[in-house]
N, C-alpha and C positions, 0 to 999 in steps of 0.2 A: 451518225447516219447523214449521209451529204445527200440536198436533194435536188443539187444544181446550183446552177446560178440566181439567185433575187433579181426580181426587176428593179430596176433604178425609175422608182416613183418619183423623180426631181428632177430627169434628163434633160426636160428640154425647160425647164423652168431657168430664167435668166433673171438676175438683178436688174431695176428700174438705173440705181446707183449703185456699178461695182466698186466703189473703194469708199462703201457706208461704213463709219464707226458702227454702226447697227448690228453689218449682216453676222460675222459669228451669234454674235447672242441669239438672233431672231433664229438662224438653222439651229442652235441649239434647243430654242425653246417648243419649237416646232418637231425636233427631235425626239423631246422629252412628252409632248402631246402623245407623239403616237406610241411611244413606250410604255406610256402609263394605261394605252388601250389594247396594249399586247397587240400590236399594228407594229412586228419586229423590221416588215423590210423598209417601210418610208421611213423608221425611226434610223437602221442604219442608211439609208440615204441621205436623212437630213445630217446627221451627223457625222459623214462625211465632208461634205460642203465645208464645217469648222475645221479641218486638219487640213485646209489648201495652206493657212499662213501659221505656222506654230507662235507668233509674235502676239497670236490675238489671246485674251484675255482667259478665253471661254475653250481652249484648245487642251489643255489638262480631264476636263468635265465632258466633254466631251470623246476624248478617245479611252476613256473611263468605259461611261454608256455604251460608246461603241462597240466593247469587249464583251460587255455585258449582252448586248443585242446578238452580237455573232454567235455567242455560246449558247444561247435561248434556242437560235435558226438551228443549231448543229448540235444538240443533247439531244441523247438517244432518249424516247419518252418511255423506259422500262429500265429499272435499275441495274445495273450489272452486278453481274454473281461477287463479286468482290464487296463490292457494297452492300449486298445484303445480312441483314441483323441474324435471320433465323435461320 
């Protein structure tokens, strides 16, 4: 079930330092906050922000999470007849 497009909770949010060794981690972790609060859209924003540079460290774990948050936004919340046991 598609229910449009997610806002992008991080749009207008800018780095203090764009070329911080830091920022992967920091969008990851901040990612991870909001995933772990079932907060799927700023989790896929933040996690985002780590797949600009695939060089950085945290870019594996993060487009990981990221698949994981998409599929959360877009499961149909009623099993489909396939999948049902009885």
């Amino acid at each position: 079930m598609n229910r449009g497009p997610l806002p992008d909770a991080y749009q207008d949010c800018t780095p203090i330092k764009k070329d911080s060794k830091f920022l992967a981690e920091t969008w990851t972790r901040v990612g991870e906050m909001h995933f772990d609060a079932g907060e799927l859209a700023p989790a896929i924003s933040a996690y985002s922000r780590v797949l600009a540079s695939r060089t950085r460290p945290y870019y594996d774990k993060a487009i990981y999470k990221l698949a994981w948050s998409t599929t959360a936004t877009t499961a149909s919340p009623t099993p489909s007849a396939s999948r049902q046991i009885w």
